[in-house]
C-alpha positions in Angstrom: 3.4 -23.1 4.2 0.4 -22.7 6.7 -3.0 -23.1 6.4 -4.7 -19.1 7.6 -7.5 -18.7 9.2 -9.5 -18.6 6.0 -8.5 -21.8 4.9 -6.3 -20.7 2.6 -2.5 -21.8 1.8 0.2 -18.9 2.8 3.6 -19.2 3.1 5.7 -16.1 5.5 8.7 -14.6 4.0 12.1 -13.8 6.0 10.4 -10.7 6.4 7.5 -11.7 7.9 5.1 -10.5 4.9 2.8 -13.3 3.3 2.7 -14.2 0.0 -0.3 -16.2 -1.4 1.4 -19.9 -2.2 -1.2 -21.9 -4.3 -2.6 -20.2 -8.0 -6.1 -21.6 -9.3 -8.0 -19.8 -6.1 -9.8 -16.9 -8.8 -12.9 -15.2 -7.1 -11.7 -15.9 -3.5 -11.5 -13.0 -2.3 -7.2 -12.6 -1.0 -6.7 -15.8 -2.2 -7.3 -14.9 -6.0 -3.2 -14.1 -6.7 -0.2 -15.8 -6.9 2.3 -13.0 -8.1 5.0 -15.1 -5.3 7.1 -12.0 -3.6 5.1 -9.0 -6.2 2.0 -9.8 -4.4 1.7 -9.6 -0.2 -1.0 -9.1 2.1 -0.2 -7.1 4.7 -2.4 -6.2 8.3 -2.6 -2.3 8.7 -1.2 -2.4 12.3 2.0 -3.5 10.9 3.1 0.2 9.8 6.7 -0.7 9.0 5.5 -3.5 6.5 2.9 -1.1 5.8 5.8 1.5 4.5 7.9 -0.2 3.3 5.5 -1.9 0.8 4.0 1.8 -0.1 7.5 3.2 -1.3 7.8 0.0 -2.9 4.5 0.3 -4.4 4.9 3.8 -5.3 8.4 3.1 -7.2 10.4 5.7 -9.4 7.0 7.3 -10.7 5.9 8.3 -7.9 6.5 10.4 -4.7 6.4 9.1 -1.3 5.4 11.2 1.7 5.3 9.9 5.7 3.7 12.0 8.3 2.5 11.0 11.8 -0.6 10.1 10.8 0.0 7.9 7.8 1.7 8.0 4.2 0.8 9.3 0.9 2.2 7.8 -2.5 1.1 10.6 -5.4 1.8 9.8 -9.2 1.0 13.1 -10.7 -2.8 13.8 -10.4 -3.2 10.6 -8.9 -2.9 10.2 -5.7 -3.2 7.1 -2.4 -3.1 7.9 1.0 -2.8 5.1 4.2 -3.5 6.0 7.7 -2.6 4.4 10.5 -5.6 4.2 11.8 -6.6 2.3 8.8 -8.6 4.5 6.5 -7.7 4.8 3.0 -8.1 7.9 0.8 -7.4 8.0 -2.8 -8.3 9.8 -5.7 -7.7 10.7 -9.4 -9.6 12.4 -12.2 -13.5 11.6 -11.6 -12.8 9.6 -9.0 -12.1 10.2 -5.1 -13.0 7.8 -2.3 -12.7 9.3 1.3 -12.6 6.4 4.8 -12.3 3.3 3.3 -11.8 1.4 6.9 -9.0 -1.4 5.9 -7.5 -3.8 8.4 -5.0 -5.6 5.7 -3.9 -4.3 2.4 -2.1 -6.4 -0.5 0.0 -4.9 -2.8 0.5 -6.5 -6.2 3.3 -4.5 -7.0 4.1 -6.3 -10.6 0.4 -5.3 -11.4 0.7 -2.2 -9.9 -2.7 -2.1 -7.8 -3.3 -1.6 -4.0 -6.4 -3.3 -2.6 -7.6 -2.5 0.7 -9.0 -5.1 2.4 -12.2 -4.8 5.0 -14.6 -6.6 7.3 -14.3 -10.3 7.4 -15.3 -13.6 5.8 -18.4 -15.6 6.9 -18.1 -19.0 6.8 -20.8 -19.7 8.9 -24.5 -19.5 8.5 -25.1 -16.0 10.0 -26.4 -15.0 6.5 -29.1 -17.6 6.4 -26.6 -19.6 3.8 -26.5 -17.4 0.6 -22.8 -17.4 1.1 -22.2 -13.3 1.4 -19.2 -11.9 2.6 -19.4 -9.0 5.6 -15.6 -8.4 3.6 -15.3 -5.6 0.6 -12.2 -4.5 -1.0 -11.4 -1.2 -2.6 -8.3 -1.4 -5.3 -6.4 1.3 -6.5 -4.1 1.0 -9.9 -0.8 2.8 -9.9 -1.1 5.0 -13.4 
């Protein structure tokens, strides 16, 4: 177990993902699951991890797809794409979201949701103390 930069308790699998180690953190942000190895958070410039999680993710319902610039997972009319560069596309009936910039995604893949994972947390006084974030997260549910 090691303490991250955000104060919070990870510990790092064989395979180098991390998995959130301590339950009770609700409303923190990354720290609010403890799913063990069903939930990992994962930087985007580590594209193996990255893929591997996605087909993962994506499972026997849906369809996986690599190209060189990222990988789609598409469950029917649903559908989430991952660049490499970082931006995330998804969409579904009444719903499509275009350039979400992520630098870390966490898959909770016994809840079936993808969260991309932006900007970073204050813990400083930059914000004149309210306590905001400059972090937002975008989730997608697997249908």
């Amino acid at each position: 177990m090691t303490d991250s930069a955000d104060g919070s308790d990870t510990t790092d699998t064989a395979d180098g993902t991390t998995t959130e180690a301590e339950a009770g953190k609700a409303g923190k942000g990354d720290e609010d699951i403890d799913d063990g190895e069903d939930a990992v958070i994962i930087p985007i410039d580590d594209w193996e991890r990255v893929l591997a999680n996605a087909e993962r993710f994506a499972g026997e319902r849906g369809e996986v797809a690599e190209t060189d610039t990222g990988v789609t997972c598409e469950f029917g009319n649903a559908r989430v794409e991952i660049r490499r560069d970082g931006r995330v596309n998804a969409g579904m009936p009444l719903h499509d979201v275009t350039n979400v910039e992520a630098d870390r995604l966490r898959f909770e893949h016994a809840n079936g949701a993808l969260v991309a994972i932006g900007g970073e947390r204050r813990d400083d006084d930059r914000d004149g103390g309210s306590g905001e974030d400059d972090r937002f997260t975008y989730t997608f549910r697997r249908p």
